[in-house]
N, C-alpha and C positions, 0 to 999 in steps of 0.2 A: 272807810265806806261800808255801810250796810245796805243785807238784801232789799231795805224798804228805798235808798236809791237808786235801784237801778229801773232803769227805764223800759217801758213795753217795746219788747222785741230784740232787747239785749242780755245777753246772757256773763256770770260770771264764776269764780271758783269760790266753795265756802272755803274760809281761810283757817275761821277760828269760835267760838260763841265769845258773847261778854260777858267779863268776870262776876256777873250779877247772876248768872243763869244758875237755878239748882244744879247738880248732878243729876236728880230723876229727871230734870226737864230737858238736859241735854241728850241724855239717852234715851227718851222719845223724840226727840227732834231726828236723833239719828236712824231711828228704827223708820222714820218715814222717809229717811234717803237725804234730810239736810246736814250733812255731815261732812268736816272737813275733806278737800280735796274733792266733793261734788261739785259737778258743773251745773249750775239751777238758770234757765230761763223764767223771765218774768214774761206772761202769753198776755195779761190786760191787766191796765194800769189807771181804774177808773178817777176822774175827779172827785175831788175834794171830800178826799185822806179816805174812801171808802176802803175794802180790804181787796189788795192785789192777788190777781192768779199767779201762780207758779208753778213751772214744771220740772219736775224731779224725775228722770227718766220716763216712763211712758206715763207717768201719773200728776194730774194737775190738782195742787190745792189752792186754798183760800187762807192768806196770813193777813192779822191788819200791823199796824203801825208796832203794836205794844208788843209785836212779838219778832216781826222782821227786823227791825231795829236792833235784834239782840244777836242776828245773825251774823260776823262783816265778813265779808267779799275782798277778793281783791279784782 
């Protein structure tokens, strides 16, 4: 499962990236807090495929499909 399915108002653990991700993009992904054994809630999860909010300790961004997807969750 990736961060882009989880649902508005459920939260889950980053598990891992996919094997596709760079290393430099891992390590920005991590420097914003999505980083294995984070707890990230998704706060809105609008229709049709727009880019979901998430929050990452007290700070919420904006991920779309192409990048959530690369995240998985358990």
């Amino acid at each position: 499962m990736t961060l882009w399915d989880l649902s508005q108002g459920s939260s889950a653990e980053v598990s891992h990236y996919h094997h596709s991700v760079e290393e430099n993009y891992q390590t920005r992904l991590s420097e914003l807090g999505f980083h294995p054994g984070e707890t990230i809630s998704c706060v809105l999860s609008p229709r049709l495929g727009a880019p979901k909010l998430y929050r990452v300790n007290n700070t919420i961004y904006s991920l779309d499909d192409s990048i959530a997807s690369l995240i998985e969750i358990n």
